[in-house]
DRENROKOL-430402 format. One record per residue (C-alpha): residue in one letter; residue number from 1; x, y, z. Coordinates in steps of 0.2 Angstrom, whole numbers. Layout:
BEGIN
A / NUM / X / Y / Z
...
***
This chain:
BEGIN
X / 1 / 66 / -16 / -87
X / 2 / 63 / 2 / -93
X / 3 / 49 / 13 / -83
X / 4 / 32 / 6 / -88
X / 5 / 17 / 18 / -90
X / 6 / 1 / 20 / -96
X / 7 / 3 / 31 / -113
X / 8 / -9 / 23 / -128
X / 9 / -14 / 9 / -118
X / 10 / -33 / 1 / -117
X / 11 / -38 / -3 / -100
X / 12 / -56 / -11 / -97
X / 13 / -65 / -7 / -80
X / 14 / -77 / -18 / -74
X / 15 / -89 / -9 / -64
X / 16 / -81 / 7 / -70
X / 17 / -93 / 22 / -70
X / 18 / -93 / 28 / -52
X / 19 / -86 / 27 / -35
X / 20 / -71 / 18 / -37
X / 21 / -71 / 11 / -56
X / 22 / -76 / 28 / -58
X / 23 / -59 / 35 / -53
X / 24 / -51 / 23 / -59
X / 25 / -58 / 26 / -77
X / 26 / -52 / 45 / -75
X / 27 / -36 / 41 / -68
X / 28 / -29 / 30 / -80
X / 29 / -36 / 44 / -93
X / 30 / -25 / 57 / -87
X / 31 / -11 / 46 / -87
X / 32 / -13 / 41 / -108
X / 33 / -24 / 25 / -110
X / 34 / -40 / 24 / -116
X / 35 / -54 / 17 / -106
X / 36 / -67 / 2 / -107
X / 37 / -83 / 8 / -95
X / 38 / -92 / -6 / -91
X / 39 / -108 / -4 / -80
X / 40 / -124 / -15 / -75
X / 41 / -137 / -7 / -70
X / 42 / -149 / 5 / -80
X / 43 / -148 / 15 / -62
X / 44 / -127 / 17 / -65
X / 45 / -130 / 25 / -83
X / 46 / -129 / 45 / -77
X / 47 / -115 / 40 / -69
X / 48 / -107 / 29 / -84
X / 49 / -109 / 42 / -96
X / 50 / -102 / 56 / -84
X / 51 / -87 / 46 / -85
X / 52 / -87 / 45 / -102
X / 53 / -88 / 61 / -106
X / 54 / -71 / 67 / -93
X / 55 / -63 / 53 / -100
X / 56 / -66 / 63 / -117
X / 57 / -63 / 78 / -110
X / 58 / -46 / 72 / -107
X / 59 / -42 / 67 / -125
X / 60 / -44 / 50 / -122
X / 61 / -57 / 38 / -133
X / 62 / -69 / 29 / -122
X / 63 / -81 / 16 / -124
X / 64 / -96 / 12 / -112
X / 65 / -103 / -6 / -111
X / 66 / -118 / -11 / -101
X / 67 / -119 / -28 / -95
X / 68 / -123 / -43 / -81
X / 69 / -105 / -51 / -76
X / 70 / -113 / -63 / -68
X / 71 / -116 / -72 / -86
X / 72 / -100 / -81 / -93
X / 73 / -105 / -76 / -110
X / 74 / -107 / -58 / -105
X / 75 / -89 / -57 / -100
X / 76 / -85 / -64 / -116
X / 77 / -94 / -51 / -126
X / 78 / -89 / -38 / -113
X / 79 / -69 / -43 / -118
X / 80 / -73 / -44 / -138
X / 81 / -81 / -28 / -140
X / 82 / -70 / -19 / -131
X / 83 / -57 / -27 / -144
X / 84 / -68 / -24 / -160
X / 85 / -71 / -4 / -154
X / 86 / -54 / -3 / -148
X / 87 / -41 / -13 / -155
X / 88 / -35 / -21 / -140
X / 89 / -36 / -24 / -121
X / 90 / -17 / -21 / -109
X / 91 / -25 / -20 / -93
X / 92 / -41 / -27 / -86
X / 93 / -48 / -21 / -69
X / 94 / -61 / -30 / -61
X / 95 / -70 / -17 / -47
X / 96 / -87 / -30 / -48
X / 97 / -95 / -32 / -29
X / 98 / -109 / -34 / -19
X / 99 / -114 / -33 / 0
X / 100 / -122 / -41 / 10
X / 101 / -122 / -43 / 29
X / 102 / -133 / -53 / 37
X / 103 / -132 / -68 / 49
X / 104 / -131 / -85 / 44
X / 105 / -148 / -90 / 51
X / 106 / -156 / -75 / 41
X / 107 / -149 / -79 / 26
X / 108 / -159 / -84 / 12
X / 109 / -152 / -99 / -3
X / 110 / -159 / -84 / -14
X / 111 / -147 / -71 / -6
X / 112 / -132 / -84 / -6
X / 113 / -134 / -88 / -25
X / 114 / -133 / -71 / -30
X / 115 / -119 / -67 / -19
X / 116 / -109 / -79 / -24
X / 117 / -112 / -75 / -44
X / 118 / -109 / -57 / -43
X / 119 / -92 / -60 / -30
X / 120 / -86 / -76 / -38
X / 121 / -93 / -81 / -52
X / 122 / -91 / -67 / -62
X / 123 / -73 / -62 / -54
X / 124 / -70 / -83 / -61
X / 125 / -75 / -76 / -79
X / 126 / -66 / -62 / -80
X / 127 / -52 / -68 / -76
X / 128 / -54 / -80 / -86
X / 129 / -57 / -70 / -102
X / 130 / -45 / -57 / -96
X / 131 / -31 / -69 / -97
X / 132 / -36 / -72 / -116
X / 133 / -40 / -59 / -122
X / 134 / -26 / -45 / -113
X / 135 / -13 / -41 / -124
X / 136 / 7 / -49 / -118
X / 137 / 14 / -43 / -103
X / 138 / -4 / -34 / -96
X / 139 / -10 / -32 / -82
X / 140 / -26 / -42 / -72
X / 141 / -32 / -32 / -55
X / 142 / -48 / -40 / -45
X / 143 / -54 / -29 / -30
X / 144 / -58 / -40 / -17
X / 145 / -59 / -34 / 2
X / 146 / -49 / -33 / 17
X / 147 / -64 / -42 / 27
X / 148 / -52 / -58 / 21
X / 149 / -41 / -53 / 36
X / 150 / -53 / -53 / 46
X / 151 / -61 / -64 / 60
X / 152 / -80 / -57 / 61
X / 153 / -97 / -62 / 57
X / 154 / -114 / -58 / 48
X / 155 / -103 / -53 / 31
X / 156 / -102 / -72 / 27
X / 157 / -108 / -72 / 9
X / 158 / -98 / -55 / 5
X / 159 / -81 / -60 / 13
X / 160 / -83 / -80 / 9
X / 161 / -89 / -76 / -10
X / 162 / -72 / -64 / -12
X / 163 / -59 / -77 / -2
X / 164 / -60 / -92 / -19
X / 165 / -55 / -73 / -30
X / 166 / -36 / -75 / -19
X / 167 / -35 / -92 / -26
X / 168 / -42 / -89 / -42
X / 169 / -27 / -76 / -43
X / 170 / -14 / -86 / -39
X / 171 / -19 / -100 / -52
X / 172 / -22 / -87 / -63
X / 173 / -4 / -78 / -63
X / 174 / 4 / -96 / -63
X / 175 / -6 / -101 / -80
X / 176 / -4 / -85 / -88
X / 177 / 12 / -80 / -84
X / 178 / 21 / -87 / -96
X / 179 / 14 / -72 / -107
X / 180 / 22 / -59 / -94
X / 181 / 4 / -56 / -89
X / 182 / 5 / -51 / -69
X / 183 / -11 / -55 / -59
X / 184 / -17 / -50 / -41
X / 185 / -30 / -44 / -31
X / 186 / -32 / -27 / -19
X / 187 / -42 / -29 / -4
X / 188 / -46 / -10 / 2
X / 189 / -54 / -9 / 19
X / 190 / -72 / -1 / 23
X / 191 / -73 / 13 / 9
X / 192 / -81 / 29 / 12
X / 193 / -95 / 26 / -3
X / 194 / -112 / 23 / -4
X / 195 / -107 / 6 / -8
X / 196 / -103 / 4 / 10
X / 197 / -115 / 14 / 22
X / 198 / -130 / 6 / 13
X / 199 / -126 / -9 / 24
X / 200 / -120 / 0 / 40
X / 201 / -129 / 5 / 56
X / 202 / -120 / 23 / 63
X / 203 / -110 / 12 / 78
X / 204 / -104 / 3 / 68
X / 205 / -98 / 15 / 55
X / 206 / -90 / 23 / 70
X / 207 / -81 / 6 / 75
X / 208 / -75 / 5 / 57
X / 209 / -68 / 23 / 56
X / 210 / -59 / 19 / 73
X / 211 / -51 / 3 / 68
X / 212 / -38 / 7 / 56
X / 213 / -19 / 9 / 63
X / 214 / -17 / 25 / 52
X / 215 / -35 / 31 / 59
X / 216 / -53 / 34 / 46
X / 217 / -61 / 24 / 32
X / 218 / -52 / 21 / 17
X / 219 / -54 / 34 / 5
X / 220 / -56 / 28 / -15
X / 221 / -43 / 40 / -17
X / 222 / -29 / 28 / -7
X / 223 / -34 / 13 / -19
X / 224 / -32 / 20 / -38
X / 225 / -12 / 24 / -35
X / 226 / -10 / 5 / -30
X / 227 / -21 / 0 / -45
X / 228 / -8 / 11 / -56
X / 229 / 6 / 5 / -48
X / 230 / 1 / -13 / -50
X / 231 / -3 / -7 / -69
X / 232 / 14 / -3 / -72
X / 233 / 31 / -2 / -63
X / 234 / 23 / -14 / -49
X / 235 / 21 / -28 / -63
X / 236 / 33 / -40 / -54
X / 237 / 20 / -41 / -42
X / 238 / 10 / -55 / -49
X / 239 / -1 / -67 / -39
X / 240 / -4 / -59 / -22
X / 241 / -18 / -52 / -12
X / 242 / -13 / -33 / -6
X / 243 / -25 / -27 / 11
X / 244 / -24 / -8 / 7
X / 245 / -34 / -5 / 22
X / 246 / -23 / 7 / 34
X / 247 / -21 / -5 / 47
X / 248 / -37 / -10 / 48
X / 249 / -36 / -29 / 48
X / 250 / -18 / -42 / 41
X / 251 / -15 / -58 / 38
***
């Protein structure tokens, strides 16, 4: 097959306006495609629209669309605006998570229920109307986390609501390949975010930064060349779960 890329593409991120999504977003700007922000909090909307505005910046057209994920019929508005506003979707990235560590005895049906939507549930929808919505022969990507190599407590609603998302990938490249649609999932390890310190004690940031085989957290930067490659010339790749974690933890 001749070299893929991203040139005049349309690629939705879910959970795209900072950290991560965020480079994402302005990665897959400077390589040619057009980007679908998605966001969900009113608290994310600087950050959503400073994404927008580099994405601009870099010729690019952008859209921004605030919504909850963890609403089936969201997802499915989320896909069909980003089609009505911008002709099509080719690869749909799914960066949706939440944390939560706590140990079983502590942990409330409250807490569970909305760990589960906003790590399963929604990655469920998305996927689902990723796979009917991208265009033939895209490209589906779901971060997951590299905690599903891992033998550890007190991250049981986190790591347990991520683990159906490897399954849900493999059904999903099975049903929609047939399309040449390529599906899969990247589980960084512990990223140097806000995403992940809000839920960290200072030992154990320090145990995290000294696990990893190639030494330090994961850096955001690490994770967007994977999400690229899967994008394009990695599209034989199609129903795995990738720990891009430096070491930190395998299978």
């Amino acid at each position: 097959m001749a070299k893929i890329n991203l040139k005049d593409k349309v690629v939705l991120v879910a959970g795209g306006a900072k950290n991560l999504g965020g480079l994402i977003s302005r990665e897959v700007a400077k390589q040619g495609s057009d980007v679908v922000i998605h966001f969900n909090s009113d608290s994310t909307k600087a950050a959503a629209e400073e994404t927008l505005k580099e994405v601009q910046d870099l010729g690019r057209k952008a859209i921004l669309i605030q919504s909850d994920l963890t609403k089936a019929e969201n997802v499915k508005a989320l896909f069909q605006e980003a089609k009505d506003k911008l002709g099509k979707v080719d690869v749909a990235v799914n960066t949706v998570g939440m944390v939560l560590k706590k140990p079983f005895s502590e942990t409330s049906e409250e807490e569970f229920d909305t760990m589960s939507a906003v790590n399963s549930k929604s990655a469920y929808f998305f996927l689902q109307e990723a796979g009917k919505n991208v265009e033939n022969n895209g490209k589906i990507i779901t971060i997951v986390t590299s905690l599903l190599g891992a033998f550890t407590g007190l991250y049981s609603t986190y790591a347990g609501g991520k683990a159906p998302v490897e399954h849900y990938t493999r059904a999903a490249s099975k049903e929609f390949g047939e399309r040449g649609i390529s599906v899969n999932a990247v589980g960084p390890g512990p990223m140097d975010t806000p995403f992940f310190y809000g839920q960290e004690a200072p030992e154990a940031v320090a145990y995290h930064k000294s696990a990893s085989a190639l030494g330090g957290l994961t850096q955001i930067e690490d994770i967007v060349p994977i999400i690229t490659f899967l994008a394009t010339d990695g599209w034989w790749i199609t129903g795995q779960t990738i720990l891009a974690n430096g070491g930190y933890t395998t299978k």
